[in-house]
Phi, psi and omega in degrees: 000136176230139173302205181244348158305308193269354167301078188295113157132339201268294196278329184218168174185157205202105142258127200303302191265031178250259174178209160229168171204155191213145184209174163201157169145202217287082201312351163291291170335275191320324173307340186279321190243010170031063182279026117293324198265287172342304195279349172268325152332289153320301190290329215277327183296331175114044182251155165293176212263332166295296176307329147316313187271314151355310172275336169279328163312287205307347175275350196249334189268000157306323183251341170241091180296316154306343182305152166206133195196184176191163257168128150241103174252149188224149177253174169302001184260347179101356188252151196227152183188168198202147181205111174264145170249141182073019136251156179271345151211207164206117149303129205220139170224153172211174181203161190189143181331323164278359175280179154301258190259175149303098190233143201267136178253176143223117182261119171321144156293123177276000000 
């Protein structure tokens, strides 16, 4: 059985002249609607990295209103953003060359 990690698009996805995203959570689903890939896609449209990944949950809680899972995305400019479903919220960390530390974000769940 292989899971939804080596599956590209479905658990990370990456273009170099985009950015990337990665998720997790119930990994059947995700094999089915590749919201990584999707969410990298979006960004190339020029959506921010929160509003990417948001339509891509949303393609997915149209036919699995239960799914629960989440999406992190960074463009190549450096802004970042996560957007999750079936919790109430989901934690994130990120760091980038003007931080300090290591700093934990959180996005309420759509």
């Amino acid at each position: 059985r292989v899971g939804d990690s080596p599956i590209a698009g479905a658990g990370a996805y990456v273009d170099n002249d985009v950015g990337g995203a990665a998720g997790t959570g119930d990994g059947d689903v995700m094999m089915r609607f590749l919201p990584s890939h999707q969410t990298v896609e979006n960004m190339r449209q020029g959506m921010a990295p929160d509003a990417a990944a948001i339509d891509a949950l949303k393609k997915i809680i149209r036919y699995y209103p239960k799914f629960v899972g989440a999406l992190v995305a960074a463009t190549v400019n450096g802004t970042y953003g996560a957007a999750c479903h079936g919790i109430p919220s989901f934690h994130y960390s990120v760091r980038s060359p003007s931080m300090q530390h290591v700093t934990v974000m959180e996005v309420p769940c759509v």
